[in-house]
N, CA and C atoms as a LAMMPS dump frame, in Angstrom:
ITEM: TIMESTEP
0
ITEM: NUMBER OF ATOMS
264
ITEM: BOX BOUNDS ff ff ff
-5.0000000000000000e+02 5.0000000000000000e+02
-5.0000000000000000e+02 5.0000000000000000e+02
-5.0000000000000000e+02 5.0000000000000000e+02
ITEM: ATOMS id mol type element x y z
1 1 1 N 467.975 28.277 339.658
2 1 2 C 469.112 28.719 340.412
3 1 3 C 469.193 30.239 340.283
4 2 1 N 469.299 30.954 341.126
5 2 2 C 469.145 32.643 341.298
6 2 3 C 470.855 32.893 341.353
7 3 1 N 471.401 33.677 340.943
8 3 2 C 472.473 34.161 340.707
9 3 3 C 472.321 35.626 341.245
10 4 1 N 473.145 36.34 342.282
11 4 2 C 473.465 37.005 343.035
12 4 3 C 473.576 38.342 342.068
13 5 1 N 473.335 39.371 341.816
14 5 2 C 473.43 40.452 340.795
15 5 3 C 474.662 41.149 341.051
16 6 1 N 475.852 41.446 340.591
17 6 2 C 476.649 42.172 340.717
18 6 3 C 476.285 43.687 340.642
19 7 1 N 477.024 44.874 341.44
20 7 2 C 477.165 46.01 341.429
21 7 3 C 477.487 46.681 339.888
22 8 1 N 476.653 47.067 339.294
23 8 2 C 476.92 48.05 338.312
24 8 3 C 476.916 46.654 336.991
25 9 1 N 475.986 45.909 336.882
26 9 2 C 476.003 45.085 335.914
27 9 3 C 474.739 44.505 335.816
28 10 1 N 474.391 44.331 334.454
29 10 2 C 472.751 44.016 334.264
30 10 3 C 472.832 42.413 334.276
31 11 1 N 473.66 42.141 333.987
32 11 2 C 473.489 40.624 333.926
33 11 3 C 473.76 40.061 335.459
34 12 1 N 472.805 39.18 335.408
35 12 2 C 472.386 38.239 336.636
36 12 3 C 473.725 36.893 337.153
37 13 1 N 474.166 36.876 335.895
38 13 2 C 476.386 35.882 336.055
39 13 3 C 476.79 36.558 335.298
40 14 1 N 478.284 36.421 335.82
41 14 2 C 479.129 37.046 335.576
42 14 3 C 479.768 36.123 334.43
43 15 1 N 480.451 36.617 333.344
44 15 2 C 480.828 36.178 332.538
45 15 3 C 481.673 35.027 332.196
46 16 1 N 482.561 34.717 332.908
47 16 2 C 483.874 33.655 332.992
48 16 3 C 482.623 32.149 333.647
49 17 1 N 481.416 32.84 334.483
50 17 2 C 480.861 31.93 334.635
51 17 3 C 479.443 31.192 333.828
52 18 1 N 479.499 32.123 333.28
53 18 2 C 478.252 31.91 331.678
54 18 3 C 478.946 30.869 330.942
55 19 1 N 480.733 31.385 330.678
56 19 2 C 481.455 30.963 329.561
57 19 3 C 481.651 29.012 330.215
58 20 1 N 481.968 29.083 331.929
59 20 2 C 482.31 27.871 331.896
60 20 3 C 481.273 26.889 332.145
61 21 1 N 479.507 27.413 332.35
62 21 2 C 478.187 26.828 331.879
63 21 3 C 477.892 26.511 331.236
64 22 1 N 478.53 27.357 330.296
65 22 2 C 478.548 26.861 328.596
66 22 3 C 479.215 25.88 328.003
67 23 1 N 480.716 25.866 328.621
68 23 2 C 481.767 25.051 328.297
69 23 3 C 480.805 23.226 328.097
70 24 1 N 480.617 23.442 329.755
71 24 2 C 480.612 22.011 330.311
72 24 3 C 479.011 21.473 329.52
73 25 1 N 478.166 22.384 329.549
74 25 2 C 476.903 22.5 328.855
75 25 3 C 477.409 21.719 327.416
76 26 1 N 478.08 22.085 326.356
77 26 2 C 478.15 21.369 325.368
78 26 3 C 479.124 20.419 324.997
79 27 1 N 479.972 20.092 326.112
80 27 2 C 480.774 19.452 326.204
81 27 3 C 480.341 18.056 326.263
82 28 1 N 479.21 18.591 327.431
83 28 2 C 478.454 16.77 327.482
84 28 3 C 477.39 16.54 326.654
85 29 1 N 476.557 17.488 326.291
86 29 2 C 475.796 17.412 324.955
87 29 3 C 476.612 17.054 323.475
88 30 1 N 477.976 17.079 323.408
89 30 2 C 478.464 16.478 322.326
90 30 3 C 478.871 15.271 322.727
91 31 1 N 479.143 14.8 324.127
92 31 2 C 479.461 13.666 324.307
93 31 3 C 478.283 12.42 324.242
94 32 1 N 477.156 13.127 324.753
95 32 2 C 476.066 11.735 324.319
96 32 3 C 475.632 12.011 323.051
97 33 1 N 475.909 12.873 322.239
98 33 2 C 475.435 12.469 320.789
99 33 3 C 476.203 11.828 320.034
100 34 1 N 478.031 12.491 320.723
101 34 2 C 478.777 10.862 319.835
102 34 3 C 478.559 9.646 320.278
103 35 1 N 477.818 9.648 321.646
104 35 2 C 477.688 7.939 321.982
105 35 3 C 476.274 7.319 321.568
106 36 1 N 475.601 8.491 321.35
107 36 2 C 474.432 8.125 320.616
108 36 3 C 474.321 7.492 319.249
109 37 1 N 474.957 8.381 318.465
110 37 2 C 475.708 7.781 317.291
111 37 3 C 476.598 6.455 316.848
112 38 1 N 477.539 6.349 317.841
113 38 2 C 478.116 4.766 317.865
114 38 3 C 476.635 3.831 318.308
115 39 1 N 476.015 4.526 319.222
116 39 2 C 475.194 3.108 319.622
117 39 3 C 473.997 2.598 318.695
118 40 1 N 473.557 3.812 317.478
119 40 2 C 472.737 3.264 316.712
120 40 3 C 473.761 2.572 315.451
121 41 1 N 475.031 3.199 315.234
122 41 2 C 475.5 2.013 314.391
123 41 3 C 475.813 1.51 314.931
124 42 1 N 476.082 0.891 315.852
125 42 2 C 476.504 -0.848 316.041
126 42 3 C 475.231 -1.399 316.392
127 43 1 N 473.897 -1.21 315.961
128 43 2 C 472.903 -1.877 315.825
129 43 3 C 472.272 -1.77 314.395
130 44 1 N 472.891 -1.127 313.462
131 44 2 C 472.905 -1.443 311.801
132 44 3 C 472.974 -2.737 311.887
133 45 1 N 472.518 -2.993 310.585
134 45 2 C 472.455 -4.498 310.396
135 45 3 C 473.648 -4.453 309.41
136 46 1 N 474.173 -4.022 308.691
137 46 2 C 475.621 -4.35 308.016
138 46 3 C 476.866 -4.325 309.438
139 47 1 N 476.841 -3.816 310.047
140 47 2 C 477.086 -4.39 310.863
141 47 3 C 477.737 -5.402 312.088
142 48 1 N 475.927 -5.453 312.409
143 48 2 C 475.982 -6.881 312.763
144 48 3 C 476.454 -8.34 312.131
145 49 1 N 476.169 -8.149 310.445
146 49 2 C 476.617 -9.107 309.609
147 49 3 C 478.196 -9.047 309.707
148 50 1 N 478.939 -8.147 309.68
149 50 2 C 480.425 -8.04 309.714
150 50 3 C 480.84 -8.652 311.319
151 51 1 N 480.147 -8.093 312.388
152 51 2 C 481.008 -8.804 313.649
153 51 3 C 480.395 -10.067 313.38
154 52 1 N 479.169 -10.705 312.947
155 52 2 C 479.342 -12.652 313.182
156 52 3 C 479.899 -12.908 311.709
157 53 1 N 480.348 -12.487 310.983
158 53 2 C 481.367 -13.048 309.995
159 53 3 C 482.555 -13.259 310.776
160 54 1 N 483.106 -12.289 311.242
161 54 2 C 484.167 -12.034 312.24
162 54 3 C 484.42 -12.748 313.137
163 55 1 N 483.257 -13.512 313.898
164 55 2 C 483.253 -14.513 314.729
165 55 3 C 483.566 -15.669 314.65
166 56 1 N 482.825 -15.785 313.062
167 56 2 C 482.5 -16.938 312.409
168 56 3 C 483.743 -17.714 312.093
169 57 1 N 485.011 -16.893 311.986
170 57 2 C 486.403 -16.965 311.484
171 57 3 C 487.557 -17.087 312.408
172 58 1 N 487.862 -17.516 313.47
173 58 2 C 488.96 -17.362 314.335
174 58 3 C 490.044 -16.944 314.3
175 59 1 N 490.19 -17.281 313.243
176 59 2 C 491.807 -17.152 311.945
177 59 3 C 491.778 -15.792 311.87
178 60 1 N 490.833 -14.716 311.608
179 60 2 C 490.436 -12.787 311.598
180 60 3 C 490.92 -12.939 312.588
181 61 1 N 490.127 -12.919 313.836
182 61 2 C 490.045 -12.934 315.264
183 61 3 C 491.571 -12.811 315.453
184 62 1 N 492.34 -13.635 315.168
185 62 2 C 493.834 -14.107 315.843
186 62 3 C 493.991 -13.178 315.012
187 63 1 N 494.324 -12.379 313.345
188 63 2 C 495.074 -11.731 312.833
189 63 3 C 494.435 -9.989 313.773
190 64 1 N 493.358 -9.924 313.955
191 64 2 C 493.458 -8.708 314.077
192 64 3 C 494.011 -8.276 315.472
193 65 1 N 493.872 -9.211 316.936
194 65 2 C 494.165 -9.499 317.678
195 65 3 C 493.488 -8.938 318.867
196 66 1 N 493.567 -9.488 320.342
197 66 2 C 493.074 -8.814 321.427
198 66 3 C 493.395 -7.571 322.29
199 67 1 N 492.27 -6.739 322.343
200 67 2 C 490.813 -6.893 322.194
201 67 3 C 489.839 -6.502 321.821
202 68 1 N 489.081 -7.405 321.238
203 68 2 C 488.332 -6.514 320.071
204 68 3 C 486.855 -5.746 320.633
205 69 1 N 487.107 -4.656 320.285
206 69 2 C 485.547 -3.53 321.091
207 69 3 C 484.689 -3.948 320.131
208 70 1 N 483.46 -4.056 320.538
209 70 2 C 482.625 -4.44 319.272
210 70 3 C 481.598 -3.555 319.345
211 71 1 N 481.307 -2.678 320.467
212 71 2 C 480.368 -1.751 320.308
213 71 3 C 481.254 0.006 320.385
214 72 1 N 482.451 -0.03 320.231
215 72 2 C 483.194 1.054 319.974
216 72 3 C 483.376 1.593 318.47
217 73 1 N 483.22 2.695 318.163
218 73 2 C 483.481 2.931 316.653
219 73 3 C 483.96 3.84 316.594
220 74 1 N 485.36 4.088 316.35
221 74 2 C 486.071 5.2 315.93
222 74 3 C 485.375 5.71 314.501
223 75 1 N 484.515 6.875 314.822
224 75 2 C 483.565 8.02 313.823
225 75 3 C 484.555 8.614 313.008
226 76 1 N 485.728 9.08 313.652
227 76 2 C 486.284 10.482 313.069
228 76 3 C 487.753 9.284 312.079
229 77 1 N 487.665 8.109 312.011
230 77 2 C 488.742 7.281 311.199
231 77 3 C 488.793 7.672 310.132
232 78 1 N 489.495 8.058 308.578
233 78 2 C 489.102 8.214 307.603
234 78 3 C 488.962 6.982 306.684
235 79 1 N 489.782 5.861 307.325
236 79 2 C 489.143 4.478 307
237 79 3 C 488.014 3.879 307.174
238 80 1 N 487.181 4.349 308.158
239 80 2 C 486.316 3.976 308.63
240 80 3 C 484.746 4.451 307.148
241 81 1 N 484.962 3.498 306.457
242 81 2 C 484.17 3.596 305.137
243 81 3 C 483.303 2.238 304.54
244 82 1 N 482.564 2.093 303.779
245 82 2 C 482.162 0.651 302.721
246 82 3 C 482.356 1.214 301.784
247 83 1 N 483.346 0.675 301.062
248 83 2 C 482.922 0.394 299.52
249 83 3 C 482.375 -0.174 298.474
250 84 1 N 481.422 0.46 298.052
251 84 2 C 480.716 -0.227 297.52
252 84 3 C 481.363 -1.576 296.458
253 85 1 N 482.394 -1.002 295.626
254 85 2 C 483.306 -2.364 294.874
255 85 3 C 483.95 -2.771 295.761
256 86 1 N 483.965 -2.912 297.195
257 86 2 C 484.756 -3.736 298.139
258 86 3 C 484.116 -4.701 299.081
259 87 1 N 483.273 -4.171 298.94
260 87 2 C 481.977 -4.731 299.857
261 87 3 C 481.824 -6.035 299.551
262 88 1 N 482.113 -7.201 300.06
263 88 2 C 481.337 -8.94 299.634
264 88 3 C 480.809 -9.241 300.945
């Protein structure tokens, strides 16, 4: 894409339009790496073992209630952890 040279300026864009190339530029480059990220953990195998436990149980199911995302993972939760002494 050729960008038009302004009068009395070395650069080839103008600034406000670098800045909002840039904007949108890493805006969506952070957006498929957080979805990149959810999509290789919800193919962990700990996991997978937690949603068919989950399944396995109806009684969870009804307490936690509808509807349940199963390939969504809130990253930034600070709950969102294993513990190792919690873990069975």
């Amino acid at each position: 894409m050729m960008w038009q040279k302004y009068a009395g300026s070395r650069r080839s864009m103008p600034l406000g339009a670098r800045i909002l190339f840039h904007s949108v530029f890493y805006a969506g480059g952070f957006a498929i790496v957080y979805y990149l990220i959810q999509k290789f953990h919800s193919r962990g195998l700990y996991y997978k073992l937690a949603v068919e436990q989950l399944q396995s149980h109806p009684e969870a199911q009804e307490a936690l209630g509808p509807p349940l995302n199963i390939h969504y993972l809130k990253l930034i939760d600070r709950e969102n952890f294993v513990d190792i002494a919690d873990a069975k």
